[in-house]
C-alpha positions as CSV (number, residue, x, y, z in Angstrom):
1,X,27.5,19.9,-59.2
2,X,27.9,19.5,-55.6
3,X,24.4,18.4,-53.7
4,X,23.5,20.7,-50.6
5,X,22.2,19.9,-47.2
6,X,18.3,20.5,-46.9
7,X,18.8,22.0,-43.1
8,X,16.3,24.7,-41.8
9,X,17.3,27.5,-41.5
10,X,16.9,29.9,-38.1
11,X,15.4,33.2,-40.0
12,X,15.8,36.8,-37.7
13,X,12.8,38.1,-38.2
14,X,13.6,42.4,-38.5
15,X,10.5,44.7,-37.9
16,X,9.8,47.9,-38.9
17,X,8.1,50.8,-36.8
18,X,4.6,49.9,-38.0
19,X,4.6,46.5,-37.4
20,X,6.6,46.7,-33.6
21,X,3.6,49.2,-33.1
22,X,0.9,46.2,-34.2
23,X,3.4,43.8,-32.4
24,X,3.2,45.8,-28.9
25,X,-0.2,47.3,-29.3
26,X,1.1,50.5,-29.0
27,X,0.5,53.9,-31.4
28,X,3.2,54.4,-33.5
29,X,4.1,57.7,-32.2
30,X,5.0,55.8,-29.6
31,X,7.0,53.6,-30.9
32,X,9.0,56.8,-32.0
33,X,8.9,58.4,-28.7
34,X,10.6,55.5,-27.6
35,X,13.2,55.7,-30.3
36,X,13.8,59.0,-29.5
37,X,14.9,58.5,-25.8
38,X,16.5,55.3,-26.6
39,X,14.2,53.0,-24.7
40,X,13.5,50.6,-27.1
41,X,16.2,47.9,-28.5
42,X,16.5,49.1,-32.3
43,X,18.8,50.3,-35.0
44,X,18.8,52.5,-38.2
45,X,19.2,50.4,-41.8
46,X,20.0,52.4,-44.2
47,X,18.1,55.7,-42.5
48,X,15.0,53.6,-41.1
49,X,14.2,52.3,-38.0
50,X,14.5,48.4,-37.7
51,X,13.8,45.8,-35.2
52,X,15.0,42.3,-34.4
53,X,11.9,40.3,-32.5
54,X,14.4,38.5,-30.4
55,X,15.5,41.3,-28.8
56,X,12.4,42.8,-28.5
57,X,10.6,39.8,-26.6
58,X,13.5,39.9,-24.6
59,X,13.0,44.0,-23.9
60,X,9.5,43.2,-23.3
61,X,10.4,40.4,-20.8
62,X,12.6,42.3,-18.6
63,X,9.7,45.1,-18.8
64,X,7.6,42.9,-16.9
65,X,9.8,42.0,-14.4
């Protein structure tokens, strides 16, 4: 059996609606508002709305700009 390397592992963290809504401190309608005119970085899974944190700190970032 070959022996694997212990190395940690960078893990994407993917968000759904309700917790970018906590995340932002924002309603979740409008989190779907924003979704809707395509202001906010996300992309549908399988029908549902998902989020990568990266690329929404980054969004946020340039928001505050």
């Amino acid at each position: 059996m070959e022996e694997r390397q212990d190395r940690p592992r960078e893990r994407t963290q993917i968000m759904t609606p309700k917790e970018v809504a906590k995340y932002l401190g924002l309603h979740l309608t409008t989190v779907y508002r924003l979704l809707a005119k395509k202001q906010i970085p996300a992309t549908k899974v399988g029908g549902q709305w998902r989020f990568r944190k990266e690329f929404l700190d980054h969004w946020l970032e340039q928001k505050m700009k």
